[in-house]
C-alpha distance (Angstrom), angle and dihedral (degrees) to the residues before:
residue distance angle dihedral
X1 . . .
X2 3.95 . .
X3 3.91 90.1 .
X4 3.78 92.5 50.0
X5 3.81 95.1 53.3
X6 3.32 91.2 47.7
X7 3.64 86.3 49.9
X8 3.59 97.0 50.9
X9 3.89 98.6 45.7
X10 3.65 88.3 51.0
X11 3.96 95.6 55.6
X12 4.27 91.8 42.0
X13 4.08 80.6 61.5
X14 3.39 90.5 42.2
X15 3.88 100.1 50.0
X16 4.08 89.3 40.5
X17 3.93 90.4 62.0
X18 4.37 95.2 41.1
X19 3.98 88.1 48.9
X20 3.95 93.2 43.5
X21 3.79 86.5 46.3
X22 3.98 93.9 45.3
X23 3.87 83.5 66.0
X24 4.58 82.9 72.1
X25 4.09 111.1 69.2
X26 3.64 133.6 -99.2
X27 3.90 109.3 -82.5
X28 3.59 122.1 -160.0
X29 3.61 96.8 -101.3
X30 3.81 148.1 142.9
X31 3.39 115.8 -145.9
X32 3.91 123.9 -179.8
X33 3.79 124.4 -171.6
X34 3.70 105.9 -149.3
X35 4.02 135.9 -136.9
X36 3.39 98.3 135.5
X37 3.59 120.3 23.3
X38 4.40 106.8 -156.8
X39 3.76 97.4 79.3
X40 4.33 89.9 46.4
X41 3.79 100.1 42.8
X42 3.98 86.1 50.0
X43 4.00 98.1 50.9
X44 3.74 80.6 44.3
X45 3.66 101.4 58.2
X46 3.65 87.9 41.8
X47 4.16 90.0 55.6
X48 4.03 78.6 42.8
X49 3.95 94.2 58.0
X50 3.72 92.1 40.3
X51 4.28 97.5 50.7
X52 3.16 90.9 -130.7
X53 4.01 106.5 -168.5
X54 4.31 86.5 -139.8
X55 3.63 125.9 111.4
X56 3.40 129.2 -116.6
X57 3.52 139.2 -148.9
X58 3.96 135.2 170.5
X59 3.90 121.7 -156.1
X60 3.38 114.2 -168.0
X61 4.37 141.0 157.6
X62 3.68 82.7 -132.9
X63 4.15 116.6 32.8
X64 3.09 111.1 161.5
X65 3.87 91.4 70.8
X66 4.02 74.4 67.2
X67 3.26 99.8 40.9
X68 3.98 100.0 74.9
X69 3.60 88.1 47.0
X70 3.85 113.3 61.4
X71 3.74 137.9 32.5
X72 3.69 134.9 -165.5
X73 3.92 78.5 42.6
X74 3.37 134.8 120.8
X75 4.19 119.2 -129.0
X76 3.87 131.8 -168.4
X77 4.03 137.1 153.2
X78 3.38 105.0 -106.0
X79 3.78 121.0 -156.9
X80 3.72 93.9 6.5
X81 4.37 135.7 119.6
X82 3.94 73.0 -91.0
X83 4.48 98.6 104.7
X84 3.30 91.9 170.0
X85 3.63 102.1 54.0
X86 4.08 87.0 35.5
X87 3.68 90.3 57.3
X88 3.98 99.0 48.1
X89 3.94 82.4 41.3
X90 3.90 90.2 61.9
X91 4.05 94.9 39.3
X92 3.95 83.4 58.4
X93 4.01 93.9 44.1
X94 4.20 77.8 52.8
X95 3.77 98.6 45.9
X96 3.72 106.3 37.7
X97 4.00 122.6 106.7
X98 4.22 84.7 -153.9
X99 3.86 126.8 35.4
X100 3.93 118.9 177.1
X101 3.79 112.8 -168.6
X102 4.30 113.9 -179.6
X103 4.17 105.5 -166.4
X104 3.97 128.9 31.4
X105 4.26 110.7 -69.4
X106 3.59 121.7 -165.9
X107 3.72 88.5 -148.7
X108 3.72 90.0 82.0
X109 3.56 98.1 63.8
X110 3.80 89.7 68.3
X111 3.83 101.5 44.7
X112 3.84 141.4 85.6
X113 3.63 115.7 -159.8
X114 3.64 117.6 -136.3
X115 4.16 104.5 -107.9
X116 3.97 90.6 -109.1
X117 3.64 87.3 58.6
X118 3.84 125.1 97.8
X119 3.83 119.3 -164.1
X120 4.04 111.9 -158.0
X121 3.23 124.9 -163.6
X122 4.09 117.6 -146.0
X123 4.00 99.9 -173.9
X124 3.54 104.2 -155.7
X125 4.33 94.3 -124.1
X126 3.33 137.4 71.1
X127 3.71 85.3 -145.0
X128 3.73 148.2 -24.4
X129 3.77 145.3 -119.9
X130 4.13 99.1 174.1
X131 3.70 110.2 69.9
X132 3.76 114.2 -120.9
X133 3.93 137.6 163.3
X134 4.07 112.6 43.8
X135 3.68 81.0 -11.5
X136 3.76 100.1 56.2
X137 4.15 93.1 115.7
X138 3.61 88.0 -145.0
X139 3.87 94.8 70.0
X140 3.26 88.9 82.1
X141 3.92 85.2 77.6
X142 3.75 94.2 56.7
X143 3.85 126.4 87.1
X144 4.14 124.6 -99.2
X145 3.84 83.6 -106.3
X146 3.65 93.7 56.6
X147 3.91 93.5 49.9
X148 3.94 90.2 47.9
X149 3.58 78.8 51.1
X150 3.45 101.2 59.7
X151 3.88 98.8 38.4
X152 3.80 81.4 56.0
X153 3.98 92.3 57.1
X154 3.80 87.8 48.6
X155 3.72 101.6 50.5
X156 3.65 84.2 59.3
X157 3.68 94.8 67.0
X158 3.75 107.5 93.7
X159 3.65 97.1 -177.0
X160 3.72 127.4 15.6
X161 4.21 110.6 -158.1
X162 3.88 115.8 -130.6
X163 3.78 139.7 170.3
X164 3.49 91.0 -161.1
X165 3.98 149.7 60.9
X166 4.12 84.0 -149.2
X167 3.51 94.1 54.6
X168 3.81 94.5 39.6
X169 3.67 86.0 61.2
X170 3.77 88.4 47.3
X171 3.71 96.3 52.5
X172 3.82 89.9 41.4
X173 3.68 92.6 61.9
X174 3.56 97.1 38.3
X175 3.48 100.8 51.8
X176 3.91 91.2 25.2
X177 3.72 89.1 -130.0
X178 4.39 120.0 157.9
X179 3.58 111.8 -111.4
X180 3.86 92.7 -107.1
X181 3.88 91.0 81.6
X182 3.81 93.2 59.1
X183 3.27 109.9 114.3
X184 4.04 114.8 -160.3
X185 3.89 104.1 -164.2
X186 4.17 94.6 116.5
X187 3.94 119.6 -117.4
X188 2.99 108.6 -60.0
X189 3.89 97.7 -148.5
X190 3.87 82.1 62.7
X191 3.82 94.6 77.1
X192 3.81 87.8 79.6
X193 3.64 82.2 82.3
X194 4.14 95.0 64.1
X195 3.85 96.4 44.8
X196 3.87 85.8 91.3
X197 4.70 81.6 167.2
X198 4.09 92.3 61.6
X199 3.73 85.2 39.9
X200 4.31 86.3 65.1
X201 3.40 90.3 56.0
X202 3.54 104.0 40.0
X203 3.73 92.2 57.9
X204 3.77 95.6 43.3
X205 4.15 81.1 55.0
X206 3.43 90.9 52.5
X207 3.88 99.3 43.9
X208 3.83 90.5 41.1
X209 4.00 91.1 55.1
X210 3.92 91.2 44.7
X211 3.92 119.7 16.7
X212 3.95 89.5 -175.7
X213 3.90 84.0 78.1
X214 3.54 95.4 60.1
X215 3.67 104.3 57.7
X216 3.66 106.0 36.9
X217 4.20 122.6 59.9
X218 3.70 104.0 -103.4
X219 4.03 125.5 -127.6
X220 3.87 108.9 -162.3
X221 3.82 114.3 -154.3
X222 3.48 107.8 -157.2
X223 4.32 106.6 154.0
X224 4.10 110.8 173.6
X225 3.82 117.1 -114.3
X226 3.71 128.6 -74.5
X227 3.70 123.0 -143.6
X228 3.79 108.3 -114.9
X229 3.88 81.8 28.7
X230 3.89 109.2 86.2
X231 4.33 95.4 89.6
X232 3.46 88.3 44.2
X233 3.92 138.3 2.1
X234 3.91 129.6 -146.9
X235 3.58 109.7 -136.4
X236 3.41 110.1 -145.7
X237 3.84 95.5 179.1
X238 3.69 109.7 95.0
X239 3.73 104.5 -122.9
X240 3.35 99.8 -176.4
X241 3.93 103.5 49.6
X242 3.49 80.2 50.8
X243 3.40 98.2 59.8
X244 3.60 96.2 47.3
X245 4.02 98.7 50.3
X246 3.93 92.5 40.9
X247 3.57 116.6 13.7
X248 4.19 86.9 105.6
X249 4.03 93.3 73.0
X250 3.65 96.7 13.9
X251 4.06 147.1 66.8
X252 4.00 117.1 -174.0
X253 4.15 114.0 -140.9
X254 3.50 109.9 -167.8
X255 3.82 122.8 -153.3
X256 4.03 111.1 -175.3
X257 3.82 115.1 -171.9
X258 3.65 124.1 -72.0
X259 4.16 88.1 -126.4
X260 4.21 85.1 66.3
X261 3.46 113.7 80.2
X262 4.01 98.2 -178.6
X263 3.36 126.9 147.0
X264 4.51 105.0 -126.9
X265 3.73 118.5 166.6
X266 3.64 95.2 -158.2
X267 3.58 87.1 150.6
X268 3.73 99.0 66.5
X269 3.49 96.2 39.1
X270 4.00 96.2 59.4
X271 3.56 97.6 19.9
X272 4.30 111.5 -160.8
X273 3.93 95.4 14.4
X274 3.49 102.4 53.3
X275 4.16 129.5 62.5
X276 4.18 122.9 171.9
X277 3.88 104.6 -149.3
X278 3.51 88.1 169.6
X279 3.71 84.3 128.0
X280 4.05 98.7 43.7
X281 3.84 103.2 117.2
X282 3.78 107.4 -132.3
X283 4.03 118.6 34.2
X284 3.67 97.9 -154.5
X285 3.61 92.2 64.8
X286 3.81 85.3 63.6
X287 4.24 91.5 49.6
X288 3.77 92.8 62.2
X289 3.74 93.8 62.3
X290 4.37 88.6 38.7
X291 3.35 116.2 108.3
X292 3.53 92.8 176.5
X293 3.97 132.0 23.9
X294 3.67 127.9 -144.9
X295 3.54 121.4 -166.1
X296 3.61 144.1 123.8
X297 4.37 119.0 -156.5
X298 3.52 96.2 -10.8
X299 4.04 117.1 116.5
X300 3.61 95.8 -137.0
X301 3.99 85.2 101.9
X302 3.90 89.4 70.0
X303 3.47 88.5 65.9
X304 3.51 107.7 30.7
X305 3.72 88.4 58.0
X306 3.88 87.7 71.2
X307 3.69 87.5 68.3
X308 4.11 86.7 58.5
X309 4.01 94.8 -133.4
X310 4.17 122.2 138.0
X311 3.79 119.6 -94.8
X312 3.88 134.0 -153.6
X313 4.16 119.7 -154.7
X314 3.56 108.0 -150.3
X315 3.99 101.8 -166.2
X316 4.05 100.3 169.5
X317 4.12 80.7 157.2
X318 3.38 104.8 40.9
X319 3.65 111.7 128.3
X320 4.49 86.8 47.3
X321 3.53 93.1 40.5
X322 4.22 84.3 57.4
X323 4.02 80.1 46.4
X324 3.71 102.1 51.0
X325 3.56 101.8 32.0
X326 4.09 114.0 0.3
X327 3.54 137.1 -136.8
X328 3.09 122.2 -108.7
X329 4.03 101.9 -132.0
X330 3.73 139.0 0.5
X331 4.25 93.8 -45.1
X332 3.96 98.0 -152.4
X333 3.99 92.7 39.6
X334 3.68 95.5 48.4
X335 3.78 106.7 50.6
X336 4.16 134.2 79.1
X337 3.82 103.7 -124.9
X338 3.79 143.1 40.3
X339 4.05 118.2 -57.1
X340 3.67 109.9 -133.2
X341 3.54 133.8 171.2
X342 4.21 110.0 -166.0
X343 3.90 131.8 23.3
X344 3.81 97.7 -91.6
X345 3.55 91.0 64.8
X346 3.70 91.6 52.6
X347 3.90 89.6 56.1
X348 3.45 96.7 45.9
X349 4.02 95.7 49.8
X350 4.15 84.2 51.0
X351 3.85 92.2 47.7
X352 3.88 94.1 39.3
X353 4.63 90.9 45.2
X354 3.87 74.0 -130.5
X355 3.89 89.4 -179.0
X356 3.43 140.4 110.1
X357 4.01 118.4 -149.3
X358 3.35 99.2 -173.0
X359 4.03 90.1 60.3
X360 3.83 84.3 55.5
X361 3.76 98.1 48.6
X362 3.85 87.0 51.8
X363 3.33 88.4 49.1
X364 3.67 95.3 54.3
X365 3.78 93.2 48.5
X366 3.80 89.4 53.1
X367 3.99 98.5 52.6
X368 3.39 97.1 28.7
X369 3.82 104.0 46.2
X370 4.03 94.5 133.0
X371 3.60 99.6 24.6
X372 3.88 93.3 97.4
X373 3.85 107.8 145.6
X374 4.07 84.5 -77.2
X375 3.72 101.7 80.0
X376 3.66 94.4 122.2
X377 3.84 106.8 33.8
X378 4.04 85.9 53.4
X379 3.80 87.2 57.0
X380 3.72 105.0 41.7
X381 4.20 85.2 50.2
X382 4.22 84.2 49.2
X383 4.09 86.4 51.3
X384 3.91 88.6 54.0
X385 3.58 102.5 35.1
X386 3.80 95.3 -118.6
X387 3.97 96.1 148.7
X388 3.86 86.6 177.9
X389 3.75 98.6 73.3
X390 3.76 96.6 30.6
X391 3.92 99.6 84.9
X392 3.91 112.4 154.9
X393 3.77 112.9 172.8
X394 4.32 106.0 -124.5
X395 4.13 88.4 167.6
């Protein structure tokens, strides 16, 4: 009841400001709200390379992770104790021909877009395995208001990216959107994978910084969050039997989610075979020097498998992770690698080259059908309506 005052009070300020502000005209202007930066800092370079004459703004709870990053741009907190940065943020959200927005924001349920306005969503997955939108199971907790609030936020996405027809389905279920919003450019974040040059130099960067990962096969942990997790996170993968069965071809780097803010010291514990990046910026970096991926619901797979490597699901919590959140098809039939469910497993799948790389280039071609190195030049030419350079294969 306390949480959905709060709510409430926070969107009648918020709708008073975007109405006052709809009163000043539409400006030629991009403005992205920012959760996750990959799939923003790509369309912007591609705006960048193509001069485009529109300007740009980022909001963001955390900008100055932007704010090394672009130039030309304009920055501010967004939905922080910061007013006067929260105010400008919503006169831009009110002004701007363009606005990209990459998670779920309350805001939306408590604004009407001006009709010359388009509203893209940039989901920041190639894919999913958890269920979430109308399908999150754990709706069903929340109050009638709360759901009306949340179909509200997603009738205000006009167009929803995807590099998929899988995930378009997804999306289009989850956000009970009409297929007419789908927009099939491929993610942009994605083209990372293509830019085989910046790969050189990222690896050198990460060798340089830590030789250890250069001369033994690397295991990325990367598990999704847990609720009840993000102060502190059980792991559930046994380190230390690890270390003793493999640590003679192998190092582990672990990479917890950037929700959980716990304090681990892997590190000291298993000194020269384990390393927490939990707090390395950009995860994709760390999958083009994994040779083998650990995970569990996490959509980092849909992406990884672009890269062509073997992948383990460690699902410990399978059968109440389907109960508290859900899954959104048959887990163990629709996933690239090995299910397994303690650390033994893991070892034995490793020892045994219990994978099967032709599952994961299927997989790969499924998810990531438009996602071909031109996510974000196909986008930018669908922002300016030039039909010539936006050429996605749908045969």
């Amino acid at each position: 009841m306390v949480r959905e005052l709060i709510i409430g009070l926070y969107l009648i300020f918020f709708k008073l400001q975007f109405n006052f502000f709809k009163l000043f005209p539409l400006q030629d202007k991009v403005t992205f709200v920012v959760s996750f930066k990959q799939n923003n800092l790509y369309i912007y370079e591609e705006l960048k390379r193509r001069d485009v004459a529109s300007k740009i703004v980022f909001l963001s709870k955390n900008p100055q992770s932007i704010k090394g990053q672009v130039d030309n741009a304009t920055v501010l907190a967004f939905e922080t104790k910061d007013i006067i940065s929260f105010i400008r943020s919503i006169y831009h959200l009110a002004t701007s021909r363009t606005v990209f927005v990459d998670n779920y924001y309350g805001f939306l349920s408590a604004v009407l877009f001006k009709d010359d306005v388009e509203c893209i969503q940039l989901w920041h997955a190639a894919g999913a395995i958890k269920a979430f939108g109308l399908k999150d199971q754990s709706n069903a907790s929340r109050s009638a208001r709360a759901q009306m609030r949340f179909k509200k936020v997603y009738n205000n996405f006009h167009k929803v990216v995807v590099g998929s027809d899988a995930f378009a389905n997804i999306l289009m279920e989850a956000f009970d959107l009409s297929e007419d919003r789908i927009l099939r450019t491929g993610m942009p974040r994605t083209d990372f994978f293509y830019d085989f040059e910046a790969h050189k130099s990222i690896r050198a960067n990460l060798y340089r910084t830590n030789p250890s990962l250069k001369n033994k096969k690397v295991i990325l942990y990367a598990p999704t969050y847990r609720d009840g997790q993000l102060n502190h996170f059980d792991m559930k993968l046994d380190l230390e039997l690890l270390q003793k069965q493999l640590k003679d071809e192998y190092v582990v780097i672990v990479k917890l989610h950037p929700a959980i803010r716990a304090d681990n010291d892997f590190d000291r514990q298993y000194p020269n075979f384990v390393y927490d990046y939990s707090d390395y910026s950009d995860i994709n970096h760390l999958l083009l020097i994994t040779d083998l991926l650990i995970t569990d619901y996490s959509s980092i797979p849909y992406e990884f498998s672009i890269l062509g490597k073997p992948m383990i699901f460690f699902s410990y919590d399978l059968e109440q992770y389907k109960t508290d959140r859900g899954i959104w098809k048959d887990y163990e039939e629709m996933l690239p690698g090995p299910v397994v469910y303690n650390t033994e497993d893991i070892i034995a799948c490793i020892n045994d080259d219990h994978f099967d790389l032709k599952k994961i280039r299927d997989f790969a071609r499924t998810w990531n059908r438009y996602s071909t190195g031109k996510s974000s030049r196909n986008l930018v030419s669908y922002l300016y309506k030039q039909e010539e350079q936006f050429k996605v294969s749908h045969g």
